[in-house]
N, C-alpha and C positions, 0 to 999 in steps of 0.2 A: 330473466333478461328483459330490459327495458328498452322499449321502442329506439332510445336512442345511445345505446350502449357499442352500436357500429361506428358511432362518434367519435369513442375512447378509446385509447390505446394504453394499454399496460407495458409500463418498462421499469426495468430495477438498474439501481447505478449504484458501483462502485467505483466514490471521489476520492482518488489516494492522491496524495502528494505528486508521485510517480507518473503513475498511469491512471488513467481514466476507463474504465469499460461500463460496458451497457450490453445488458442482456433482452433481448426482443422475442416475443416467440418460444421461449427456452433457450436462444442461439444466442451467443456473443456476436453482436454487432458490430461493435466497437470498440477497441481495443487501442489507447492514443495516450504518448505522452502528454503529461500534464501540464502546456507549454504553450502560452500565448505571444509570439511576437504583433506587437505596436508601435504605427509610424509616430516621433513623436513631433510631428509638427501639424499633423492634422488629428491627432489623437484616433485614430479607428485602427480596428485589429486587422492587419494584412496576413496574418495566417496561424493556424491552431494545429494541435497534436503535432503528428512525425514532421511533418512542411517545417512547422517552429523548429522542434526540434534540432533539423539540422543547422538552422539558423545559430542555435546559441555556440557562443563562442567567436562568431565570425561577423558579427555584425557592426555595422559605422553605427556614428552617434546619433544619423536620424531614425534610426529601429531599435528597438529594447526588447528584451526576449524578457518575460517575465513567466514565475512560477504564482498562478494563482491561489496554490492553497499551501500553506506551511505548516509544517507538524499536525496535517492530518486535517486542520482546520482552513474557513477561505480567509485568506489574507488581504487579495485586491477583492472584493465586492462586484465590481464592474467587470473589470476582465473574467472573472469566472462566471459569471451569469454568459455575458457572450460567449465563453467557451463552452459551456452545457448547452446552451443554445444551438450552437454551429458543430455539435457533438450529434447533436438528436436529430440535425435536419439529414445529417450523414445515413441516418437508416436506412435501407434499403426498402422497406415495405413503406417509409412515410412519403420520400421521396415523389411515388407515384402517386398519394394522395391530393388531390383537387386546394384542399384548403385544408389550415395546421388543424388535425385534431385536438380534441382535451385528453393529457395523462394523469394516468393513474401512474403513481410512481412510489418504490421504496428504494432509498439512501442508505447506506450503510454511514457513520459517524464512528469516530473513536469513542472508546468509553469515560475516555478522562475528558470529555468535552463541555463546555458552560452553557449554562441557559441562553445566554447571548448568543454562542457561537451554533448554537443549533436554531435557535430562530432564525439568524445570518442564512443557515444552507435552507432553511426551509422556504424563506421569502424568494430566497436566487430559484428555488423550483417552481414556487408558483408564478413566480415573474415571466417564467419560459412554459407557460399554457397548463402547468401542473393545477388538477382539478384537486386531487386527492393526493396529498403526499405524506405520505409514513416513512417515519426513522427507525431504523434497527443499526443496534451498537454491534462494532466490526465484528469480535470477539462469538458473537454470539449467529453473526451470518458465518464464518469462519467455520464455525462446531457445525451448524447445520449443512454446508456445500460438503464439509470433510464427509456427511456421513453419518454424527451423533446423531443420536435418538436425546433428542435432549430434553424432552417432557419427561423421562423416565426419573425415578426418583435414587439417582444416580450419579456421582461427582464425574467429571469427565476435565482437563484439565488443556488450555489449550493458549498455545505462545505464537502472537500473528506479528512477525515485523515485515512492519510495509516499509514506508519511503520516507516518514518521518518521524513515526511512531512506535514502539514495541508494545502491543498488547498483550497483556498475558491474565487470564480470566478463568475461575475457576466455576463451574457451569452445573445446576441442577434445576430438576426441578421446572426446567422453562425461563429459567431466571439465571443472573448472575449471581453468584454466593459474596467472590468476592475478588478484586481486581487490581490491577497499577497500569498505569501507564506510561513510561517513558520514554525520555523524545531522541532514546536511542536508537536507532536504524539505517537502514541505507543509505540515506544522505549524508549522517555521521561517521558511515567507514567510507564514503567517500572522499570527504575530506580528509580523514587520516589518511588517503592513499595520496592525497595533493600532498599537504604535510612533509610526511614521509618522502617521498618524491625531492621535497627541496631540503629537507633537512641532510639528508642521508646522500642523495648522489648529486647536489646544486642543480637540480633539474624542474624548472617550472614549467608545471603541466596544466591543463583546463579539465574543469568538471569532467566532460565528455569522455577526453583520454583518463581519468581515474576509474569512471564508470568502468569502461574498455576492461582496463586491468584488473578490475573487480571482477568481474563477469568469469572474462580466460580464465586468470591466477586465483583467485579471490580463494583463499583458505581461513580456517582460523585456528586450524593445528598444525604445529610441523610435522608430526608424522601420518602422512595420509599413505594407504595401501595403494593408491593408483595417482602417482602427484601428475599434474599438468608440466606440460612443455615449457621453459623458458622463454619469455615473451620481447621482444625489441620495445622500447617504448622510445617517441619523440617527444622532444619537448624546447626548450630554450632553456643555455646556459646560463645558469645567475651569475656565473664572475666574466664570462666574456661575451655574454650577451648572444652568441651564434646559434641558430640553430642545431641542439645534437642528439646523439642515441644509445639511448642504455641499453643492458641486457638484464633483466627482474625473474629473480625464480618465486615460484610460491609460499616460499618458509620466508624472506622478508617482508610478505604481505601480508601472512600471520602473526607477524612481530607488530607490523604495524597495526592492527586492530585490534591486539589484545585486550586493551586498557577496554575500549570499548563494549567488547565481545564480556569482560570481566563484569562492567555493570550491568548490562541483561541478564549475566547467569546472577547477580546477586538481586536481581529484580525477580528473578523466580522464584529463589530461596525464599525472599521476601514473601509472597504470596501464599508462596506451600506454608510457613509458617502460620498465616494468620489462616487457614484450613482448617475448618471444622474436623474434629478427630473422625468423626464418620465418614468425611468426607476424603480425608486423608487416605483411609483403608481404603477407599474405592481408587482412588488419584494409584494405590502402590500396585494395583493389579490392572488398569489399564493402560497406564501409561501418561507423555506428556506428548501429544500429538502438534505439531509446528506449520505454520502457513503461512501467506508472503512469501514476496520476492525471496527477503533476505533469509530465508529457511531453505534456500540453494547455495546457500557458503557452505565451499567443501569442508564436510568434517563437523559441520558446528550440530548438529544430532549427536555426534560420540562424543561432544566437549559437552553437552550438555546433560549425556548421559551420564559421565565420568563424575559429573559435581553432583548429581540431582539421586545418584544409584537406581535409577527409574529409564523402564524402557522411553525410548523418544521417538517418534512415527513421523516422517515427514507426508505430508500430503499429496495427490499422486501428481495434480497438476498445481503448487501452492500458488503460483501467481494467479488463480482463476478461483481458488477456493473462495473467496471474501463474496465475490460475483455470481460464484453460483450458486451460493448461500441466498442471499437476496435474489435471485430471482426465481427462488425453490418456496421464500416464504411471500414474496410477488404471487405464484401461484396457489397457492395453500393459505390465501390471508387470513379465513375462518379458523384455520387450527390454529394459527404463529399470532394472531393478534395479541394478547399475553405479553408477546412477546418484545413488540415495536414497542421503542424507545418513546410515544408522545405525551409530550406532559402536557397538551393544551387538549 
């Protein structure tokens, strides 16, 4: 311990498209959609996480709700730096500090991400008082919050859809073996549920309400043993312009994201394929363990099992696996260094 180590404070962040969280202490601190509302006439940010949040959809032309990071990556530069900023002042133990301390911090990143675009998140951390900032790829904070022992000399096989991203990584060793990325996930079956919505009943709806009916309805088989309620949804008529209300059962909504839900399972197959036959045998007796948001669509564990003939384990809290991974190898950086993503 160094004289001045009561200076620093250690926090690990998982930047999802989605949501944002921050683990302080070992405790989720922070927990915020990933949503900057901006006046656009004086250009400053009038609010961040849930505040924005409820903003998008409902706002005049002098505010713009913007998503700062897209497919996993930061897209605005500015706005995300002040929304990790006004994220981290949110703490609760910093709060009552006199003056900003220096962080120690670990990121989670996609693993399909560029050299640019991880210099991109690493500059937006040091820009916000980050002393020491280390990357670790989703995939691999995922295996570790699930639980994997993942220094063992061992394949363990693990599919994380977040919010812009589908990660799927197959893991030994302390290392990635071997991986894909794509930019299918939750913002993708959200839009198939807008889609869908106007193709199917002339009913135009907003992100928010797709979201909604995601969450409720959201399936991706039609025959689930325990389906959800039939859900009212509003929106506006496309032929006559009025205000109206539908009635949506579950099995339309898995019509609607099939297409979707079809290239993730062949993003797997993909993977399993290019599998070390060693690795493979190991993959066929543990399983394909699943995290993220989007690893809560009813059913998609048995669709994925049905293709893959391989048990599928969803994780016990997945929206928090990615966070608690990062801040388990925040903790442990002597054993997980190996492990961080930095190429500098």
């Amino acid at each position: 311990m160094g004289f001045f180590d009561f200076l620093t404070e250690d926090i690990a962040i998982d930047l999802g498209t989605a949501n944002t969280l921050i683990v302080h202490n070992g405790k989720v601190v922070v927990d915020s959609p990933s949503i900057v509302a901006r006046d656009r006439s004086t250009g400053k940010i009038i609010a961040v996480g849930k505040e924005a949040a409820m903003m998008q959809g409902k706002t005049h032309e002098n505010i713009k709700t913007i998503r700062p990071l897209k497919d996993g990556v930061i897209a605005d530069f500015d706005a995300s730096e002040k929304m990790i900023s006004m994220f981290i002042k949110e703490i609760p133990a910093l709060k009552k500090r006199w003056f900003a301390p220096s962080l120690r911090m670990v990121i989670c990143i996609p693993s399909g991400i560029t050299e640019v675009e991880m210099r991109a998140v690493k500059d937006s951390a040091e820009r916000v008082n980050g002393k020491e900032v280390y990357l670790i790829h989703e995939p691999m904070a995922a295996a570790i919050g699930i639980g994997v022992d993942i220094m063992q000399p061992k394949g363990n096989m693990i599919v994380d859809i977040g919010g812009g991203t589908t990660e799927i990584a197959v893991i030994a060793l302390g290392g990635i073996v071997c991986d894909k990325s794509v930019k299918i996930a939750g913002d993708v079956f959200t839009n198939d549920i807008v889609y869908y919505m106007r193709t199917q009943h002339n009913l135009y709806v907003g992100e928010r309400t797709a979201e909604k009916i995601k969450i409720q309805i959201g399936a991706a088989t039609e025959d689930l043993e325990v389906p959800p309620e039939e859900m009212s949804v509003q929106g506006r008529d496309l032929l006559t312009g009025k205000p109206k209300e539908v009635k949506i059962g579950y099995r339309e909504i898995a019509k609607a994201l099939d297409k979707s839900i079809l290239r993730v399972e062949d993003a797997v197959m993909e993977t399993l394929s290019q599998t070390p036959p060693e690795l493979a045998a190991d993959i066929y007796n543990t399983g394909i363990y699943l995290a993220g948001g989007g690893s809560m669509l009813r059913g998609l564990d048995k669709r994925l099992s049905q293709k893959t003939d391989l048990p599928v384990y969803i994780a016990e809290d997945p929206l928090r696996a990615v966070v608690r991974g990062t801040g388990l190898t925040l903790k442990n950086l002597d054993k997980y260094k190996s492990v961080l993503a930095n190429k500098y």
